[in-house]
C-alpha positions as CSV (number, residue, x, y, z in Angstrom):
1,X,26.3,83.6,-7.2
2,X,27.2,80.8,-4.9
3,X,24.0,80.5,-3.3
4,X,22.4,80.2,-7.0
5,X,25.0,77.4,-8.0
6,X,24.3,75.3,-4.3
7,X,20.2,76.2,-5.1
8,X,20.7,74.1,-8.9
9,X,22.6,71.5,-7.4
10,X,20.2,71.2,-4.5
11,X,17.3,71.1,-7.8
12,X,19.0,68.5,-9.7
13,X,19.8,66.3,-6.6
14,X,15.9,66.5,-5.1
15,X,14.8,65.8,-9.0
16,X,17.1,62.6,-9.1
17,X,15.2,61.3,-5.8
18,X,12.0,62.1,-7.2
19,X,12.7,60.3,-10.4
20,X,13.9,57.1,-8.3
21,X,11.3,57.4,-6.1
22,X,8.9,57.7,-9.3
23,X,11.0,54.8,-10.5
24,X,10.7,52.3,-7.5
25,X,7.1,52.7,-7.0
26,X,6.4,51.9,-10.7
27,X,8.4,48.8,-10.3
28,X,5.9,48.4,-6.7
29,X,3.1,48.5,-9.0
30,X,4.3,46.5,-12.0
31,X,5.6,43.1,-9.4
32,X,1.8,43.9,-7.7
33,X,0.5,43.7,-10.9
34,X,2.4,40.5,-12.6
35,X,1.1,38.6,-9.0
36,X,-2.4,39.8,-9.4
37,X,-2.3,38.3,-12.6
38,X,-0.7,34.9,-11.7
39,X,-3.2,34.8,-8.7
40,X,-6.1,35.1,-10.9
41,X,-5.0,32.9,-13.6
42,X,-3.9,30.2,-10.6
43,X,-7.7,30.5,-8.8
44,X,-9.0,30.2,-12.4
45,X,-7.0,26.7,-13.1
46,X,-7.3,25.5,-9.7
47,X,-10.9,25.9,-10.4
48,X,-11.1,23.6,-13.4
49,X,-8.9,21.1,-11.6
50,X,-11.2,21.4,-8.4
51,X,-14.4,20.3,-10.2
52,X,-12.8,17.7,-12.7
53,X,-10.7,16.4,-9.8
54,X,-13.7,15.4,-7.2
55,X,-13.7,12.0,-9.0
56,X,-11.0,10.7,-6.3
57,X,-13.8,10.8,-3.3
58,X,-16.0,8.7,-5.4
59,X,-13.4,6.0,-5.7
60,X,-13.5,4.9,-1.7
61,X,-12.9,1.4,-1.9
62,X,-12.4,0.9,2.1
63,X,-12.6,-2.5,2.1
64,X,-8.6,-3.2,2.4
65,X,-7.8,0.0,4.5
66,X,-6.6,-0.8,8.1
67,X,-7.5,1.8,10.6
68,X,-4.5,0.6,12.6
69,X,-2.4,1.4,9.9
70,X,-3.6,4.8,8.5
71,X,-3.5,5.9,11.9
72,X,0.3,4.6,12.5
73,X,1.0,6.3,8.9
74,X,-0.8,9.9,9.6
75,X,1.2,10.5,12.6
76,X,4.4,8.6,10.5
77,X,3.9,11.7,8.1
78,X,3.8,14.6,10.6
79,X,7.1,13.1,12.4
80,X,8.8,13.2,9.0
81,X,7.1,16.8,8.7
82,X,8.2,18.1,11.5
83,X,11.7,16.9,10.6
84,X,12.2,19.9,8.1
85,X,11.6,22.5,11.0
86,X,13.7,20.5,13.3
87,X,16.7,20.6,10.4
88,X,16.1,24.4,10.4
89,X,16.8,24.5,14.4
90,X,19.9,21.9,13.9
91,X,21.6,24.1,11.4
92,X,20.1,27.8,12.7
93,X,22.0,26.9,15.6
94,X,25.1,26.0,13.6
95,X,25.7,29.4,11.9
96,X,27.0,32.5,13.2
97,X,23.6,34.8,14.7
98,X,23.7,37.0,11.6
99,X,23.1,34.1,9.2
100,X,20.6,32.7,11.6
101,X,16.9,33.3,9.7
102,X,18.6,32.7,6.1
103,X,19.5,29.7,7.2
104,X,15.8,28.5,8.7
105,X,14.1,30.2,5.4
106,X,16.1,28.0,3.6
107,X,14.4,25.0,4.8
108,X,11.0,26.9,5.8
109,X,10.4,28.0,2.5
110,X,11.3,24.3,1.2
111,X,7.9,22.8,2.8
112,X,6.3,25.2,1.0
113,X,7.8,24.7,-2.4
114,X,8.0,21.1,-2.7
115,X,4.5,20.5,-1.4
116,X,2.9,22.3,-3.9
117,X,5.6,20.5,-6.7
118,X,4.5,17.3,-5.6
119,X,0.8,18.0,-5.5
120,X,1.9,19.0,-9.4
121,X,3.6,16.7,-10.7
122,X,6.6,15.9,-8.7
123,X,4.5,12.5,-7.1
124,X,3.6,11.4,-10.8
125,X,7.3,11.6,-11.7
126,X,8.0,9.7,-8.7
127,X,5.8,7.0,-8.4
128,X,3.5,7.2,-12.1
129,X,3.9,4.2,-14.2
130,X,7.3,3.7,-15.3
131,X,9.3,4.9,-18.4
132,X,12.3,3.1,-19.9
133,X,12.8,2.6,-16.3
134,X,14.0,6.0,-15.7
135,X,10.7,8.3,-14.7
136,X,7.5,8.5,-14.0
137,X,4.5,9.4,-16.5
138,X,2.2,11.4,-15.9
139,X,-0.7,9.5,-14.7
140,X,-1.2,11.5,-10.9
141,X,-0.4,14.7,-12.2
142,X,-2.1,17.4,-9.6
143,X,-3.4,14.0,-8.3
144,X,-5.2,12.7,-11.1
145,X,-5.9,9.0,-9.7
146,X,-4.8,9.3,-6.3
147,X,-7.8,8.2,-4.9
148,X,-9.1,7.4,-1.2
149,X,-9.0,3.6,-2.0
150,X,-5.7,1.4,-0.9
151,X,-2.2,1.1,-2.5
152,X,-1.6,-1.5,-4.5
153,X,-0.6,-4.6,-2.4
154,X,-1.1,-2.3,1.2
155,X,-3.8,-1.3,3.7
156,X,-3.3,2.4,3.9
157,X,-5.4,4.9,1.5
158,X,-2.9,6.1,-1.5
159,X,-3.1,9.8,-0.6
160,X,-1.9,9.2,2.7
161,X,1.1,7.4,0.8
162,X,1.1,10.5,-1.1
163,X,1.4,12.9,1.7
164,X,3.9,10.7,3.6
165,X,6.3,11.1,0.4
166,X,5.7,14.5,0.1
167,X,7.7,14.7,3.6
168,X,10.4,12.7,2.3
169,X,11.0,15.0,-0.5
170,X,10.4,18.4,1.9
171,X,13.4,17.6,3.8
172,X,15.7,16.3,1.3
173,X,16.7,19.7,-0.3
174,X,16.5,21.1,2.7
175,X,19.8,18.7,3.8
176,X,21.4,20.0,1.3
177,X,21.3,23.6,2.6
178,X,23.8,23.0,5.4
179,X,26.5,22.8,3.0
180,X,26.1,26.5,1.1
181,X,25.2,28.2,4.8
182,X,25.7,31.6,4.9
183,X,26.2,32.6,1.0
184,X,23.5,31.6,-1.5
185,X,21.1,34.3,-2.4
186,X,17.6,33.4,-1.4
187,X,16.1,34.5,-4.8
188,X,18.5,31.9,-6.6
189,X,17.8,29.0,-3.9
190,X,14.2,28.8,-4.3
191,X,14.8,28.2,-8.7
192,X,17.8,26.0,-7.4
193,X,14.8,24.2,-5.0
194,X,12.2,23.5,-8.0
195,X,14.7,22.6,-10.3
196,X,16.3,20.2,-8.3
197,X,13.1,18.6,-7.2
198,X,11.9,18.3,-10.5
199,X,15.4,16.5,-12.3
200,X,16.9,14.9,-9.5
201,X,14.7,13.9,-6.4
202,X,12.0,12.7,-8.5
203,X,14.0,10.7,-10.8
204,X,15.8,9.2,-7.9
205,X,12.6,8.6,-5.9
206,X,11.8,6.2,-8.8
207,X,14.6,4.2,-9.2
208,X,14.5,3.1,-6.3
209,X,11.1,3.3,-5.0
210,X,8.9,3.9,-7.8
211,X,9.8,0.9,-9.9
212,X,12.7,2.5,-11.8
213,X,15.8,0.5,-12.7
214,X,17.6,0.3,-9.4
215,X,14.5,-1.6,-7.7
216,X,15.1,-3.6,-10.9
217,X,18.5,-4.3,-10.4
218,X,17.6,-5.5,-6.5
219,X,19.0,-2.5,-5.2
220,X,17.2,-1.9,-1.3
221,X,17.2,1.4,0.6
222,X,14.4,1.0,3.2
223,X,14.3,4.6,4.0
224,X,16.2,7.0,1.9
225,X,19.7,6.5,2.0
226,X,20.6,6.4,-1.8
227,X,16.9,8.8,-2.3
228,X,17.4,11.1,0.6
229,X,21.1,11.1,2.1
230,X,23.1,9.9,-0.2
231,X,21.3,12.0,-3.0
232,X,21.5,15.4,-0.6
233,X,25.5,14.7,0.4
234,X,26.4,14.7,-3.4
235,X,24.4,17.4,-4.4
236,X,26.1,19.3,-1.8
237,X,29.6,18.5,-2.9
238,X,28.8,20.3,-6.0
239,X,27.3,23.4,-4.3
240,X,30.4,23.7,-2.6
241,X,32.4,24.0,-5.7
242,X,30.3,26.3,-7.4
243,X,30.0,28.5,-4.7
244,X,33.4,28.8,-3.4
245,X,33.9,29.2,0.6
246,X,32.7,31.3,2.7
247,X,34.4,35.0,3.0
248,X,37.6,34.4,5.6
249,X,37.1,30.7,5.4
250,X,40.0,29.2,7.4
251,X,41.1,32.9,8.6
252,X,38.5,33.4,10.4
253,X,37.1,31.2,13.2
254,X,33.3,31.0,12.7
255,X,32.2,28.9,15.6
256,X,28.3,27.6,16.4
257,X,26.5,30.9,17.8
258,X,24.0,28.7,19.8
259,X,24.8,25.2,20.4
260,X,21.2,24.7,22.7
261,X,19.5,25.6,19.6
262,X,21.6,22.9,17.7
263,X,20.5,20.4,20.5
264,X,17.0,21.2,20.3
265,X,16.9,20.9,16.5
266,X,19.4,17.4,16.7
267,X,16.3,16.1,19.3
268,X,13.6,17.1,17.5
269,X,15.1,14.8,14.6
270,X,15.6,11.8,16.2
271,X,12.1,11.6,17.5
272,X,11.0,12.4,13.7
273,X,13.3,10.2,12.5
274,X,11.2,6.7,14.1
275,X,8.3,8.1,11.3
276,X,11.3,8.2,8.9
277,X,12.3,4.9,9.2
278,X,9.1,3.2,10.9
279,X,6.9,4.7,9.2
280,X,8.7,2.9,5.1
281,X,6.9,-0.3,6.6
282,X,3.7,1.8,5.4
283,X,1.9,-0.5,8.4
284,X,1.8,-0.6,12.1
285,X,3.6,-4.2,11.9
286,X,6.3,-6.1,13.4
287,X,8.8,-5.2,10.6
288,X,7.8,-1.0,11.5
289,X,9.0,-2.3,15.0
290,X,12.2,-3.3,13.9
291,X,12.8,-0.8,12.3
292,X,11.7,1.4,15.1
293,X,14.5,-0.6,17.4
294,X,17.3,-0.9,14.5
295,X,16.5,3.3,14.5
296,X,17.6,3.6,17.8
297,X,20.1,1.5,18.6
298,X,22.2,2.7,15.0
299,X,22.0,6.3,16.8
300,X,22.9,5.3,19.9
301,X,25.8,3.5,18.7
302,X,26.9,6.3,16.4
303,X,26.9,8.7,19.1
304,X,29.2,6.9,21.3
305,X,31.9,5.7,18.3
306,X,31.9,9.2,17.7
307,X,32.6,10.9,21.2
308,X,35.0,7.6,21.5
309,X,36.7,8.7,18.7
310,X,36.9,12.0,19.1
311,X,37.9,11.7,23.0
312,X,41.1,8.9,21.6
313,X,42.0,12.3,19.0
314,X,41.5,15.4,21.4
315,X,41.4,14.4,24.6
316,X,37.5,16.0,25.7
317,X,34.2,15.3,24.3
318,X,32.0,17.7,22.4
319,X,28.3,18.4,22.9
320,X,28.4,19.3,18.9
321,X,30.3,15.9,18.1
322,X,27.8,14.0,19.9
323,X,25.0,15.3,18.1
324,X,26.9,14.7,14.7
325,X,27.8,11.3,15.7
326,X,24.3,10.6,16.5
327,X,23.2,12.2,12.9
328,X,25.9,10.2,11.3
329,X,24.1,7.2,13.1
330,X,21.2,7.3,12.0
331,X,21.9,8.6,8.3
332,X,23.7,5.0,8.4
333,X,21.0,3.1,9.5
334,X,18.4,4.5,7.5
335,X,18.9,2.2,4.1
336,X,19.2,-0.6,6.5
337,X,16.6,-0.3,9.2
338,X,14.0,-2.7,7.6
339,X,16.4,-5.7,6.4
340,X,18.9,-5.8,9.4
341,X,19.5,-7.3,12.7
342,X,19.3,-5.1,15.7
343,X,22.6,-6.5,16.3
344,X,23.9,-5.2,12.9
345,X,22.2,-2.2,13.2
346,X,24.4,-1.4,16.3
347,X,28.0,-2.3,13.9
348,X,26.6,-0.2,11.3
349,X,26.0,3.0,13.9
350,X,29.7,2.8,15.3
351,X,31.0,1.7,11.9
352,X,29.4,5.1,10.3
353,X,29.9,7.0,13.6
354,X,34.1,6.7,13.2
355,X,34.0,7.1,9.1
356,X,32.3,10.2,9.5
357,X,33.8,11.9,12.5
358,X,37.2,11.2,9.8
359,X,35.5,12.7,7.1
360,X,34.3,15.8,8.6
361,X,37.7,16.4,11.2
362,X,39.8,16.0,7.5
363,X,37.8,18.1,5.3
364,X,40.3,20.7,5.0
365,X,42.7,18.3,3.0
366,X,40.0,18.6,0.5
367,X,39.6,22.0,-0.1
368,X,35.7,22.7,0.0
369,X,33.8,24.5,3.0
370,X,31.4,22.2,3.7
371,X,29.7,24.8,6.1
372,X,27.9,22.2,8.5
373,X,29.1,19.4,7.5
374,X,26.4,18.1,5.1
375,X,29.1,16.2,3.0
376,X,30.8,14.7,5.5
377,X,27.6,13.1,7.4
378,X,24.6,12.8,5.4
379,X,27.0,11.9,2.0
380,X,29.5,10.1,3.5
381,X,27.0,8.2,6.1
382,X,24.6,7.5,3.3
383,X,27.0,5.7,1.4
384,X,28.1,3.9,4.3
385,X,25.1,3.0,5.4
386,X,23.7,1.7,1.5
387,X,27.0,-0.4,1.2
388,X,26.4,-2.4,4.9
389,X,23.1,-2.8,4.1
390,X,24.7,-5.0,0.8
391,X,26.9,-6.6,3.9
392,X,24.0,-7.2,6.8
393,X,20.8,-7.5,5.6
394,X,19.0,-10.6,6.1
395,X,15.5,-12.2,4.6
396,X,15.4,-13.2,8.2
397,X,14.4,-9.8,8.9
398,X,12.6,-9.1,5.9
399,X,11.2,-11.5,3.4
400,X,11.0,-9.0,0.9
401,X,15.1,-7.9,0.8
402,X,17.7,-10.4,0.0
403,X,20.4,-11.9,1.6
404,X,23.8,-9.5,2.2
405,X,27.6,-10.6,1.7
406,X,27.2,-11.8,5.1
407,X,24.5,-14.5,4.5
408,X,26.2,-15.7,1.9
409,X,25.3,-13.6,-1.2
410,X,27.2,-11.6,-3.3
411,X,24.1,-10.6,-5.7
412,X,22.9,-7.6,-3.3
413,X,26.2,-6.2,-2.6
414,X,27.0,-6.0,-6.2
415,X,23.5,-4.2,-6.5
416,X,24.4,-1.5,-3.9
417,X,27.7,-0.6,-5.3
418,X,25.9,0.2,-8.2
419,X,23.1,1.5,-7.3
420,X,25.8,3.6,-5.1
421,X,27.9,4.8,-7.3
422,X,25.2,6.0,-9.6
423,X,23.2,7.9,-7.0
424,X,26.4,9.7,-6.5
425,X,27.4,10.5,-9.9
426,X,23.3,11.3,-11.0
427,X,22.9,13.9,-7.9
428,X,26.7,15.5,-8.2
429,X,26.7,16.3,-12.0
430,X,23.1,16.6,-11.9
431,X,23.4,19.7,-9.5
432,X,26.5,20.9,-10.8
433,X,24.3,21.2,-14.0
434,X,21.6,22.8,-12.0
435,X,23.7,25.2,-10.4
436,X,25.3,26.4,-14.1
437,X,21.8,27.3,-15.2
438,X,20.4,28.6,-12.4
439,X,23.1,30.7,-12.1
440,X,23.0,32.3,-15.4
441,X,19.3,33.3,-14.8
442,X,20.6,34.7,-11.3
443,X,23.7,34.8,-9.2
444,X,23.9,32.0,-6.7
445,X,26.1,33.8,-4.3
446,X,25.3,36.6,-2.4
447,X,27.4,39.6,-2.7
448,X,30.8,40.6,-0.5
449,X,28.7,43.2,1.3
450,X,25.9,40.8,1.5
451,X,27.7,38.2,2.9
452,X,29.4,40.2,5.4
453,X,26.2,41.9,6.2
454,X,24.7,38.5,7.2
455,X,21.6,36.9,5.2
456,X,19.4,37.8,7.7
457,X,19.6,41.8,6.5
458,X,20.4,40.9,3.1
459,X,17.9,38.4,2.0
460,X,15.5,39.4,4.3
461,X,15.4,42.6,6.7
462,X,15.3,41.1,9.7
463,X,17.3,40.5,12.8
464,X,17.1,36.8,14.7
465,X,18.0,39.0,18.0
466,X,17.1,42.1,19.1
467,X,19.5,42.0,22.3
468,X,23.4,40.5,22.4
469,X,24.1,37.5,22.9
């Protein structure tokens, strides 16, 4: 009788697996299915678009295009490019090793996303002719009009203007990663990625550089602090919110589990960053080689008022703060690089270098995990940066900026408090909104297993190391 009874229960138990089993392979076959489709119906657009869209190697007006200067910008764009892989090594490096490929697919799969967003429609927001001074239209959308032919007013072909953009907008959400390490579901982050793209980098992007109000206004950010830095720091503030700290935040000690790989990644982004900054003077000229010098010099400066500072508070110096004091260095210099004095460039580095090493060693009075810091370096260095900029820059320098408070004018200093305070205020509600819808379509956060499980397994089913470390 026993036996009977174990051999139904046995039945029922081997039926329930077939049933899931029956279960998961339909679902197999229904995601192969809804791809299929999307494929086809992609090839089939991208067709249309293809022929109609030929028009753009027709229109190959060379006669203002420099060689000297397309070269300077092509290789410009792949040091910003390879910027986005660096920031993946910088922060991989930062985590603890379970957490490790999460956080480089974070900013992996961000190349891929954003490229294709602002071969869309993400470069028309940006830089199409302006609306109420607020966005773009839609006059490059999948690059309708981008031809071959120069920029207006430059010596460089516009699609290479295009591409070198697309960088700039590759890495940006990919700063903002650091802050939400180790607990946003992947699934959720790439819906986050396009959305935020979409309403807040592109909008942004034209303000400042696109002809938007803040340009209007005689706002200047050379190379992305307000667009890149400043926009990334307060987006990240809100992810924090939303997401809560990390499980055993301040219980637990969660130190770097590979410092080296840190290094690598922190190298990797100065040398990218000279196409970041250089490369906003869209030619091989003498203003690209100040801004090549002011690059340097903010970095270097940053990095020793940060080990100074940190060596006056702790007694040692830290490999890890003098690759944050040499981020926080040149985040500050980046608004300023093209309208300052190498000798201003230097007091903005050690000015940013000490604000930020406070920032980041007093975050706990605050109350947010900032996991790597994104806040307290990227946001607080951005601002920092945009608000010396209103202090040093010079038309010495730059014919095309404005005097600071320094040389005598108030105008542009009033102009980069506001333009300021309202890249902080668009990006940090602007997320938080984000964040609200995305996370009604999906969860942001990872599960308590999940998280303590490590993203690596959880998102992805993989292991960073096979042997102990």
């Amino acid at each position: 009788m026993t036996q009977k009874i174990k051999s139904a229960e046995t039945s029922v138990v081997l039926k329930k697996i077939k049933d899931e089993n029956k279960e998961k392979k339909y679902q197999r076959i229904k995601k192969v299915s809804i791809f299929t489709s999307v494929l086809i119906i992609a090839i089939l657009i991208g067709s249309i678009f293809a022929i109609k869209g030929t028009g753009f190697i027709s229109s190959n007006d060379a006669s203002n295009i420099s060689n000297a200067d397309t070269v300077f910008m092509i290789i410009s764009s792949i040091l910003v490019m390879l910027m986005t892989p660096a920031l993946a090594l910088f922060y991989g490096g930062m985590v603890r090793k379970k957490n490790v490929l999460g956080t480089i697919m974070q900013s992996f799969a961000a190349l891929g996303i954003v490229s294709i967003i602002w071969f869309l429609y993400g470069y028309s927001l940006a830089f199409g002719g302006d609306v109420a001074n607020l966005i773009g239209n839609f006059d490059f959308i999948m690059q309708k009009n981008v031809s071959l032919a120069s920029i207006e007013g430059g010596t460089i072909p516009e699609q290479l203007f295009f591409i070198f953009q697309m960088m700039f907008a590759c890495l940006t959400p990919a700063l903002i990663t650091g802050a939400f390490a180790e607990r946003f579901k992947f699934k959720s982050y790439l819906l986050f990625l396009i959305l935020w793209i979409t309403f807040i980098y592109c909008p942004l992007a034209h303000w400042v550089w696109g002809g938007g109000w803040i340009s209007k206004i005689g706002g200047l950010d050379f190379a992305g602090g307000l667009v890149v830095h400043i926009a990334s720091g307060a987006a990240a503030l809100a992810c924090c919110i939303m997401l809560g700290s990390r499980k055993g935040y301040k219980k637990e000690n969660m130190p770097p589990h590979n410092l080296t790989l840190t290094f690598i990644g922190l190298m990797f982004l100065w040398v990218g960053w000279f196409g970041f900054n250089s490369g906003s003077a869209l030619s091989a000229s003498t203003l690209a080689i100040t801004a090549f010098v002011n690059t340097q010099l903010g970095a270097a400066a940053g990095l020793l008022a940060w080990i100074g500072t940190e060596y006056l508070h702790r007694g040692k110096v830290t490999v890890l703060g003098g690759m944050s004091g040499t981020l926080a260095g040149l985040v500050g210099i980046t608004p300023a690089c093209g309208f300052v004095t190498p000798v201003s460039s230097i007091i903005i580095g050690i000015i940013t270098g000490m604000i930020c090493y406070v920032l980041t060693t007093f975050k706990g009075f605050f109350k947010y995990d900032d996991s790597l810091d994104v806040i307290g370096i990227h946001g607080t260095g951005g601002i920092a940066g945009s608000i010396l900029t209103g202090i040093f820059a010079t038309v010495l320098v730059n014919s095309d900026g404005a005097n600071g408070l320094f040389y005598g004018s108030l105008e542009l200093f009033n102009a980069q408090i506001i333009s300021t305070i309202a890249s902080v205020l668009f990006a940090f509600f602007g997320t938080l909104l984000i964040l609200y819808i995305t996370n009604k379509i999906s969860p942001i956060r990872v599960s308590e297993f999940e998280e303590m499980q490590g993203l690596d397994i959880s998102q992805h089913g993989e292991n960073a190391y096979r042997l102990q470390i």
